[in-house]
Each structure stands twice: as structure tokens, then as C-alpha cells.
C-alpha positions in Angstrom: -1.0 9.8 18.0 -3.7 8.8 20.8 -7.4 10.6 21.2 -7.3 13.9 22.1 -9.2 15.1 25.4 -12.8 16.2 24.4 -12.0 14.4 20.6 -15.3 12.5 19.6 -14.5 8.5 18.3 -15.4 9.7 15.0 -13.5 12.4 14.9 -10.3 10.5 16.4 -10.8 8.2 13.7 -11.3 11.0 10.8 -7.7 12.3 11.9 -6.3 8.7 12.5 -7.5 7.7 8.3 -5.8 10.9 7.1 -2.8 10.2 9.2 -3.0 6.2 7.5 -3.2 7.7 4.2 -0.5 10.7 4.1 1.9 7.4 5.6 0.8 5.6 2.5 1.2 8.0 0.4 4.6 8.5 1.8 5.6 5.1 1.5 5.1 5.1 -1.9 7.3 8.0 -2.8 9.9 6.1 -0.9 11.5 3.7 -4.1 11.3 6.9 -6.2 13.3 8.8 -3.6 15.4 5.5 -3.2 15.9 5.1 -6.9 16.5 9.0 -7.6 20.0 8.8 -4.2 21.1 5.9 -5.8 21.4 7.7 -9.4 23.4 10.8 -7.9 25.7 8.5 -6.4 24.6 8.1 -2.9 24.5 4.6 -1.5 22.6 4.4 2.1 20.5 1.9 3.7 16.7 1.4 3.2 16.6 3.4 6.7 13.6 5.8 4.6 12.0 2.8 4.0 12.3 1.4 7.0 11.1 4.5 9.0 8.0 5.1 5.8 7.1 1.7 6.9 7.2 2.1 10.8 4.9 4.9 10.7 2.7 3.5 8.1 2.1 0.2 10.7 2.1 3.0 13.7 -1.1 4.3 11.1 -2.4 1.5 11.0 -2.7 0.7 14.4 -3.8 4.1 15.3 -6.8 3.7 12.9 -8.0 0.4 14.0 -8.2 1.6 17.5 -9.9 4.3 16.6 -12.9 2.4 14.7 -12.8 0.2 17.8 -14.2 3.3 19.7 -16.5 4.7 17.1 -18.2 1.1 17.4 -18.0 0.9 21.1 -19.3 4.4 21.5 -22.3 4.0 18.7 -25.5 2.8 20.5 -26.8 -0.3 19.1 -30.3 -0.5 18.2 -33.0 -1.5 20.6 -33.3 -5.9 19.8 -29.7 -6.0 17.9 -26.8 -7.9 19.9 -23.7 -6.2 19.4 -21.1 -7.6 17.9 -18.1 -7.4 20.6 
């Protein structure tokens, strides 16, 4: 996920914290999920895990860039250094 053409910083970052949480909220269905294969029988690799935790750091990333821009793009008031 990068900024869409014509997407404001704040709105970039609005869709980059509800991408952050539903990979959150993902990860942490994950052991359930995990726990649930192993009782039927099925033995696999932690590759769901794994993958949960590749987007959730992709997320992460994402959002972090995106509250870069809002800051950039935010004036700062007349007499305040910014903080850069």
C-alpha cells in the first residue's frame, strides 16, 4: 500500500492505521487458528503466522510513513522550529 494520487497525508495515514489494525487483529486470530489445525489433525508450519506477521510489519511501516507526511505537510506555526 503507497499514497494514492490526489490522497491527502491524513487521509493516507487514516487508511494506513485501519490497514495496521485489521493486520493486528489478524495476527491475533492466528494461535486460535493454529491451535484449532492442530486439534483436527493437521500438522503445518507457522507459514500463517509467518505471513500474519509480514503484513503486520508491512502495516507498520506503511503507517509510520504516512505520519511522516502528515507532519511534513502540516504548516508549523509562525516562531515554532520544526522538529525534522
Amino acid at each position: 500500500m503507497r499514497r494514492n494520487p490526489g490522497e491527502s497525508a491524513e487521509q493516507w495515514s487514516a487508511r494506513a492505521a485501519a490497514e495496521y489494525q485489521a493486520a493486528w487483529n489478524a495476527l491475533g486470530n492466528e494461535p486460535q487458528r493454529t491451535l484449532t489445525r492442530i486439534a483436527e489433525g493437521v500438522h503445518s508450519s507457522d507459514r500463517g503466522y509467518d505471513e500474519a506477521m509480514d503484513r503486520l510489519a508491512a502495516a507498520d511501516c506503511e503507517r509510520g510513513d504516512a505520519v511522516i507526511a502528515v507532519d511534513r505537510e502540516r504548516p508549523s506555526p509562525r516562531g515554532q522550529a520544526r522538529h525534522c
